[in-house]
C-alpha positions in Angstrom: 0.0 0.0 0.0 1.3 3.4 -1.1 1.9 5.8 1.8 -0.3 8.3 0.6 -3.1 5.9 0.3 -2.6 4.8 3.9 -2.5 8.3 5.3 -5.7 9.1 3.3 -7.7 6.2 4.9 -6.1 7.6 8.9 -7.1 11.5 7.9 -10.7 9.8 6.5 -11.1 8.0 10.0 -10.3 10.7 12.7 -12.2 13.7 10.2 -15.2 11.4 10.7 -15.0 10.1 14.5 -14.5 14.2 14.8 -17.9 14.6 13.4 -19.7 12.6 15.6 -18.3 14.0 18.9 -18.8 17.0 17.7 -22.1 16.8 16.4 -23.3 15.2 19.5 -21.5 17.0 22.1 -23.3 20.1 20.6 -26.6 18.7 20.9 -26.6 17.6 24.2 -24.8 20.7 25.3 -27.8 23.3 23.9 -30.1 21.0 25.1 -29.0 21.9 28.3 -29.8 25.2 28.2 -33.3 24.0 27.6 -33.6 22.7 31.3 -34.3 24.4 34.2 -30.4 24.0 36.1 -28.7 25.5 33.0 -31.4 28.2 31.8 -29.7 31.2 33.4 -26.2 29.9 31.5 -27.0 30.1 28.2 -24.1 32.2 27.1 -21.5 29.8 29.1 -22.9 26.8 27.2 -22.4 28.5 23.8 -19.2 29.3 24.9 -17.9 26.0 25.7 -19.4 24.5 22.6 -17.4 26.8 20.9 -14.1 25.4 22.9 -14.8 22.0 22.3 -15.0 22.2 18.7 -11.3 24.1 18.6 -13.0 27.4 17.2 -11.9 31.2 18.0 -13.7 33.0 19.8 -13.6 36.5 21.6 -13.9 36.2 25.3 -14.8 39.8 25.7 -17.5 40.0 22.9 -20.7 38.5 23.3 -22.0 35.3 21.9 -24.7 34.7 19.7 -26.5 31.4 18.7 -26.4 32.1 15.2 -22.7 32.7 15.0 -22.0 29.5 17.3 -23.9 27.7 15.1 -22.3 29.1 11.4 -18.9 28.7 13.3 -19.2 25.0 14.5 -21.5 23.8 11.3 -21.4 25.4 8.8 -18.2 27.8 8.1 -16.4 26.8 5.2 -13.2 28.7 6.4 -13.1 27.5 9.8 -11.3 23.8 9.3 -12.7 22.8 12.8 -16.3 23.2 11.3 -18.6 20.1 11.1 -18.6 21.1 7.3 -14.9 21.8 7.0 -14.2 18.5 8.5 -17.1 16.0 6.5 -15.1 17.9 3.4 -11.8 17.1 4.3 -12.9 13.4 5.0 -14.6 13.5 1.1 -11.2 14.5 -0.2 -9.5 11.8 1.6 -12.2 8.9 0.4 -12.0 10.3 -3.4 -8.2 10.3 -3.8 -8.5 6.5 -2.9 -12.0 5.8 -4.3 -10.1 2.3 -6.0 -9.6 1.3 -2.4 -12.6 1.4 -0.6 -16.0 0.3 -1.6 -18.4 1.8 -3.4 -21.2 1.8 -0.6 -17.9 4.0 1.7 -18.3 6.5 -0.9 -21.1 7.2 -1.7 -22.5 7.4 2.5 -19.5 10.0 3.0 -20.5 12.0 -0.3 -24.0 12.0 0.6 -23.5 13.7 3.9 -21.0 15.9 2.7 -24.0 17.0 0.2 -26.1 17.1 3.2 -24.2 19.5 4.8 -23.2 22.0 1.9 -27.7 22.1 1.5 -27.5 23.3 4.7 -28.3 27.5 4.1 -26.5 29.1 6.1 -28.2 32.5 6.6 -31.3 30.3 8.1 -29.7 28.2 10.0 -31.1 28.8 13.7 -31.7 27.0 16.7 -34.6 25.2 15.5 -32.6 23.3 12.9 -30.6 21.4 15.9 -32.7 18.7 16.6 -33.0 17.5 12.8 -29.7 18.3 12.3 -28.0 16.3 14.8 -30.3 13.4 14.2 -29.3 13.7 10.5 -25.5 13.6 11.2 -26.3 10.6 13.4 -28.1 8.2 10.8 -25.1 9.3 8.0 -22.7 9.0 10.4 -24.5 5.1 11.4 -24.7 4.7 7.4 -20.7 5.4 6.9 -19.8 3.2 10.2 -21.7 0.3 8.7 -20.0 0.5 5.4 -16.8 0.8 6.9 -17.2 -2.5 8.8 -19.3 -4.5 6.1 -18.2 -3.5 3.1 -14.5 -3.5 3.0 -12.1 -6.2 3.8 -10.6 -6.3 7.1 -7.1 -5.8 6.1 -4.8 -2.8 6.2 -7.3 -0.4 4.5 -9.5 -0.9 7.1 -7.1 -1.0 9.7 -5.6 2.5 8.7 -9.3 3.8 9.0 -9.9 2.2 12.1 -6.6 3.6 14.0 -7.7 6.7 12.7 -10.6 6.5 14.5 -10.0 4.9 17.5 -6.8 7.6 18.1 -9.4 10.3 17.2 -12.2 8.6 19.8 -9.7 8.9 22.1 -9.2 12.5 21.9 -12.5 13.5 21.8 -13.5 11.8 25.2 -10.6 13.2 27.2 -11.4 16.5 24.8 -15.0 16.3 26.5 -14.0 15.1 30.1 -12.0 18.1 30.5 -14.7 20.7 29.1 -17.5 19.3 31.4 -14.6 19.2 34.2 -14.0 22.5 33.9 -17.6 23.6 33.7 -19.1 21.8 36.5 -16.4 23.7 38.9 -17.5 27.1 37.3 -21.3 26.7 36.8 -21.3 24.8 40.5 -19.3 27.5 42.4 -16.6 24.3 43.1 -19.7 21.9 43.8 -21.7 24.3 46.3 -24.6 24.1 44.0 -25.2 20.3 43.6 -28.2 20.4 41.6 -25.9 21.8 38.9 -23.1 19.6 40.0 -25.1 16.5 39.3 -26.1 18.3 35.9 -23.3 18.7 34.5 -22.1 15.4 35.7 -25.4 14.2 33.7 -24.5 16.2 30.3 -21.1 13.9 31.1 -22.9 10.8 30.2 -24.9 12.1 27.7 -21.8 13.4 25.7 -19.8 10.2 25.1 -23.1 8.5 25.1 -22.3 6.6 28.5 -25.9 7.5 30.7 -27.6 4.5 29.8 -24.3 2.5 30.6 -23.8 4.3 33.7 -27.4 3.6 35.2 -26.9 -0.1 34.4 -23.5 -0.4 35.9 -23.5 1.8 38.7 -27.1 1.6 39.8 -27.1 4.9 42.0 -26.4 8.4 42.4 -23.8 10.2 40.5 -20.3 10.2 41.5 -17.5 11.8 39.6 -15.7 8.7 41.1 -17.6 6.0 39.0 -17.8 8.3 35.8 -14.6 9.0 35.4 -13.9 4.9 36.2 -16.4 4.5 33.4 -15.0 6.9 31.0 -11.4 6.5 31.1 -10.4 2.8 32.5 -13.5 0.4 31.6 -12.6 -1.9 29.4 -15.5 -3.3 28.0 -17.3 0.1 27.2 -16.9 0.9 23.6 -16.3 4.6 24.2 -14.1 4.7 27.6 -9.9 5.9 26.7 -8.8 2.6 27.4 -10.8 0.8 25.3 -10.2 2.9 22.4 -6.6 3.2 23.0 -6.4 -0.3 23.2 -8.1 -1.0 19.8 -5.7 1.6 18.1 -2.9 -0.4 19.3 -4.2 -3.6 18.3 -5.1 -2.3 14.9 -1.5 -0.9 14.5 -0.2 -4.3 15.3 -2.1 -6.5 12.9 -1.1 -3.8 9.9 0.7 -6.5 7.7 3.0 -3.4 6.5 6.4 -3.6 8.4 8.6 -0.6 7.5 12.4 -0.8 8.8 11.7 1.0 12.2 8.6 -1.1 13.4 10.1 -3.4 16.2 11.4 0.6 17.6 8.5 2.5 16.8 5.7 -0.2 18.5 8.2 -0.4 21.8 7.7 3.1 21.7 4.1 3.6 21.5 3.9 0.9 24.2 5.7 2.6 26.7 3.7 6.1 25.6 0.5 3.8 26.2 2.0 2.3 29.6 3.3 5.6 30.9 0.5 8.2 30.2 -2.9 6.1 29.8 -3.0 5.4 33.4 -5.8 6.9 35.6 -5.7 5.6 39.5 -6.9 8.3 41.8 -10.0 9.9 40.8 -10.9 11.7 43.9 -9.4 15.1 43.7 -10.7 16.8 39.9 -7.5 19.0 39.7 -5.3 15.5 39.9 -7.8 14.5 37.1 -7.3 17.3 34.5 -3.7 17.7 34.8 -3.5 13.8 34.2 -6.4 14.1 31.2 -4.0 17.0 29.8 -0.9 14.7 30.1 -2.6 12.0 28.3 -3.8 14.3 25.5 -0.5 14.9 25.0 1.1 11.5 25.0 -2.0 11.1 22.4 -0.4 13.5 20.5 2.6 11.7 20.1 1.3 8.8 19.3 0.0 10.5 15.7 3.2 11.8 15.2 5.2 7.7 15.9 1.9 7.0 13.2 2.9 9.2 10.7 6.9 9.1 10.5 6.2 5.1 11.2 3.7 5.2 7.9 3.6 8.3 6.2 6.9 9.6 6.0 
C-alpha cells in the first residue's frame, strides 16, 4: 500500500470520528440550556461548545446562537467546522476511491452533500434537533460501510486507527470541558443540583448515561464516571478501550517498515506511561492527568505518521 493511500484512509477516519463528537456533544450541550439547572447559562454553554469544537472565539465579545452555530456547522473557512471537517474526509475517500468500496463512498459523499444544503443565513436553533439526528443516521450509514463492506485488512485498519486515536481525543477533549464547567457553573460543587447536571451532560456526551445507570445503579459520582469513561474496558467509548483498539489495529497492519520493532516499543511505553488513571478523587489531579494524556495522544499521531507516512 502506497503511503499516501494509507494516510488518506487515517485522515478519512479521525475527520469522521471528529464529526460525531462534535455533532453530538453540541446537541446535548444546547439541550441543556433548555432545562431548568442551565437556563440562566445560556451564554457559558455557547461558549464551551465553541471550545470543544477548537473554534476562535472572543472572550470579551458577546456570543450569539447564530454565529456559534455558522462557526461550528457550517463555516467553510473554519477547518474545525462540522462542514470543514465531512469535506476534508470526502477529499480523503475520493483520492482512494479504487480502495474502498463503493457503498464508503457514496454514504461520506451523501453527507458531505447534506451539509453543503444546509443555508446558512437560516440556519437557527430550531434546525438542531434534525440536524443532529441527520449527522447521526449518515454517520451510522458510513460506520456500517466501513465494517461490512470492506475487507478487514490494512485499508480498514488504517481507517480504524484513525478512529480509535481520534475517539480517544475526543472523550478526554469532552471530560476536560464538562470538568471544567461543573467547577464554574457549580461554584466548586456548592450548587449540587448543577453539579449533578453537568455530571449528567457527562454521560450524555460520550453517550455513556444509559451504561452508567446499568452499571453503577445509583447516584452520580465523579468517582464512578470517570472509572467508566477513562479505564472500563468493556465500554466501547471509555480511553482505554479505544486506546487499546488503536494499538491492536496498528499491530495487525501486515505493512512492516524498517523502524517497526522501535516504533511499536515506543508507542507501548507512551501507552504504559501516560494512559494510566488511579486516583479519581481530587478533579485537579484528574485534569492535569487528562491534559498529560492528551499529550502522549499527540505523540502517538506523530510515531503514526513518521512510522507510515513519511
Amino acid at each position: 500500500m502506497l503511503a499516501r493511500v494509507a494516510e488518506s484512509l487515517y485522515w478519512m477516519g479521525r475527520n469522521l470520528e471528529r464529526v460525531e463528537h462534535c455533532s453530538r456533544f453540541l446537541k446535548v450541550q444546547y439541550y441543556s440550556t433548555l432545562d431548568a439547572p442551565m437556563s440562566q447559562n445560556k451564554d457559558f454553554t455557547l461558549r464551551s461548545i465553541l471550545f470543544m469544537s477548537g473554534s476562535e472565539m472572543d472572550f470579551q465579545a458577546p456570543v450569539h446562537e447564530n454565529y456559534v452555530w455558522f462557526k461550528v456547522i457550517l463555516d467553510p473557512n473554519n477547518s474545525n467546522s462540522l462542514f470543514s471537517l465531512t469535506k476534508n474526509a470526502r477529499e480523503n475517500a475520493r483520492s482512494i476511491r479504487n480502495n474502498i468500496s463503493s457503498e464508503l463512498w457514496e454514504s461520506i459523499n451523501k453527507l458531505y452533500l447534506y451539509l453543503k444544503s444546509l443555508n446558512q443565513k437560516n440556519f437557527t436553533a430550531s434546525h438542531i434537533s434534525s440536524f443532529t439526528e441527520n449527522i447521526t443516521i449518515y454517520m451510522a450509514l458510513i460506520k456500517s460501510a466501513i465494517a461490512t463492506t470492506l475487507l478487514h485488512n490494512d485499508i480498514w485498519g488504517f481507517i480504524s486507527i484513525g478512529m480509535y486515536l481520534e475517539r480517544s481525543l475526543q472523550v478526554l477533549r469532552i471530560l476536560r470541558s464538562k470538568i471544567s464547567d461543573s467547577i464554574i457553573l457549580s461554584n466548586n460543587g456548592v450548587n449540587k443540583p448543577l453539579l449533578q447536571y453537568q455530571w449528567t451532560t457527562l454521560l450524555k456526551s460520550v453517550e455513556a448515561f444509559d451504561v452508567y445507570r446499568y452499571q453503577y445503579r445509583g447516584i452520580l459520582s465523579k468517582e464512578t464516571i470517570f472509572e467508566l469513561i477513562l479505564e472500563n474496558e468493556a465500554f466501547p467509548r471509555s480511553l482505554k478501550y479505544s486506546v487499546k483498539k488503536f494499538r491492536n489495529h496498528i499491530a495487525n497492519i501486515s505493512v512492516r517498515p524498517t523502524a517497526y520493532e522501535v516504533a511499536m516499543g515506543k508507542i507501548e511505553q507512551t501507552i504504559q506511561d501516560c494512559i494510566q488513571f488511579e486516583d479519581f478523587t481530587k478533579e485537579d489531579d484528574v485534569l492535569q492527568k487528562i491534559t498529560e494524556a492528551s499529550e502522549c495522544l499527540s505523540d502517538l499521531h506523530y510515531d503514526v505518521q513518521n512510522l507510515y507516512f513519511s
